[in-house]
N, C-alpha and C positions, 0 to 999 in steps of 0.2 A: 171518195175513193182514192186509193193510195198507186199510183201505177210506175211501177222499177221493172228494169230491166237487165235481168241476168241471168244466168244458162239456167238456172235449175226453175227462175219463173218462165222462161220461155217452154222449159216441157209442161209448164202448169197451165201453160196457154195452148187450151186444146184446139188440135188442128182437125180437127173431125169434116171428114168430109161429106157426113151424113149432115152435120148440124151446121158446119160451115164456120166461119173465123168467130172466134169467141174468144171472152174474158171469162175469167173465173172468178168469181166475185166472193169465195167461201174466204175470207181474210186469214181465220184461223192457219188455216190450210198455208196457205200463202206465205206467212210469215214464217212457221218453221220452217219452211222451206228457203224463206230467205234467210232464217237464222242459220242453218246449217250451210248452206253456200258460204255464208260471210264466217263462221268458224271455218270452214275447209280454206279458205283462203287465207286467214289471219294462220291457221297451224301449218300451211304449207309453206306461205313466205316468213311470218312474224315467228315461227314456231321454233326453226334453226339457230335462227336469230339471239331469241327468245332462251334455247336452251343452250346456246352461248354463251349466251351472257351472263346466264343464272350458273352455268359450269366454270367462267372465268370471275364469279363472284362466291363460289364454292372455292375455290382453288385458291381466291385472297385470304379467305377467311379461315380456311385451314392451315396456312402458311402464317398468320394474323397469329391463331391460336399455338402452333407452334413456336414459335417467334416468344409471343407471350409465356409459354410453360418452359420456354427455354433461359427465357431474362428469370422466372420466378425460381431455374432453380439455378442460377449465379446468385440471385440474389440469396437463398437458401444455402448455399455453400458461400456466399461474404460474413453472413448470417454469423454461421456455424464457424467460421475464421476469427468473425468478431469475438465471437463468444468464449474461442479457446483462447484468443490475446487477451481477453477480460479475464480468464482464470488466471493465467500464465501474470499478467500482471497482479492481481488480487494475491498471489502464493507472492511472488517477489516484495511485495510492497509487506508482505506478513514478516517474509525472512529481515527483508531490512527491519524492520519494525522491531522483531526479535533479537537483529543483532546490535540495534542501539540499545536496545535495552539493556541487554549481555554486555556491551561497552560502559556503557552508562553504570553499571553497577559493577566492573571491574575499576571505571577510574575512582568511584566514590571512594572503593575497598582499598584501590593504590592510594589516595588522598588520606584517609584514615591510617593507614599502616602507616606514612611518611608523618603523620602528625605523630601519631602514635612516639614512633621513633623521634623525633621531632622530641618530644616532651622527655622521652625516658634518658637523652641525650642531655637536657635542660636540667634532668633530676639530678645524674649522676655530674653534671660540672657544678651546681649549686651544693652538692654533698662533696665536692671536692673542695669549693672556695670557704665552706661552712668550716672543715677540717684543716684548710690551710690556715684564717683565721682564727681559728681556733688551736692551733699550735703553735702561730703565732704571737694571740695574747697568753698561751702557758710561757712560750719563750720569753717575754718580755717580763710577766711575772715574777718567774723563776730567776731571771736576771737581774728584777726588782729585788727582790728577797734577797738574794745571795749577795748583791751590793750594798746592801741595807746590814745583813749581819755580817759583810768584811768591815766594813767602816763601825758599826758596833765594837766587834774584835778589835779593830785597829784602837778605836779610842781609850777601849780599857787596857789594850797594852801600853799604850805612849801614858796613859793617867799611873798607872802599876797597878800593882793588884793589892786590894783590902784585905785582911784578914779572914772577912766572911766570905769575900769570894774566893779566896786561895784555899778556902777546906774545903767549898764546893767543889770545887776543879781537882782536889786532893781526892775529893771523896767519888768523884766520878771515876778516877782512874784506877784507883783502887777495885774498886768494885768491876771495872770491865777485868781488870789483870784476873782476878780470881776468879772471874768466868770462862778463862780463856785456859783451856785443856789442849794440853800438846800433842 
């Protein structure tokens, strides 16, 4: 037998004064009785306590969760900052990309125009030095020839003139006179 003492087993300890000092030996009985005493005491003193502390661990954990859905959405607006600097640069990097290209095929077209020029410049001083050259060697020709028949000329006049050549030269002059309308 189990014998405790506390207010609620002392009214379990019948005071009869017909029967006289007695234990109550029904355990059943006894123990809820002692269960309920020891919960009325555990919720009167541990109970405050108890929902103190469970209120001051409500209070962390809501501040916890705020705190958290507050970093989640910085972190959702760094996010969505990231995201627009990644377009923002994605379009820039397109534009440069566009404009070298654009560059890149105006200097090719500048590069080809200046050869371009380059060569047509090359064609016409070549068709110039060809022409110079070439009026050059008419001039020397010309110069050739006509030194060639003055010293011809010369010789046959220092030699005199044959008879066959004097009717030639007779017969040439004749003939232009008689062509020759006034």
């Amino acid at each position: 037998m189990h014998i405790s003492l506390s207010l609620l087993q002392i009214s379990s300890f019948g005071l009869n004064l017909a029967e006289g000092f007695g234990i109550n030996t029904n355990i059943f009985e006894t123990n809820i009785i002692n269960l309920a005493a020891v919960l009325a005491v555990v919720i009167s003193f541990v109970g405050k306590n108890l929902t103190a502390l469970l209120e001051d661990r409500k209070k962390t954990i809501l501040g916890n969760l705020q705190e958290a859905s507050q970093r989640a959405a910085e972190a959702q607006e760094r996010l969505n900052q990231a995201k627009s600097q990644l377009e923002l640069a994605k379009k820039k990097a397109q534009q440069i990309r566009e404009e070298g290209v654009l560059r890149a095929t105006q200097e090719v077209n500048n590069c080809v125009s200046q050869h371009e020029e380059r060569l047509s410049k090359l064609e016409e001083f070549k068709q110039e030095t060809v022409q110079f050259y070439q009026q050059k060697a008419f001039k020397q020709a010309y110069i050739y020839v006509i030194s060639r028949i003055m010293s011809r000329v010369k010789e046959r006049l220092n030699k005199g003139l044959d008879s066959t050549y004097h009717v030639v030269v007779n017969n040439f002059y004749v003939s232009r006179f008689t062509e020759y309308n006034p």
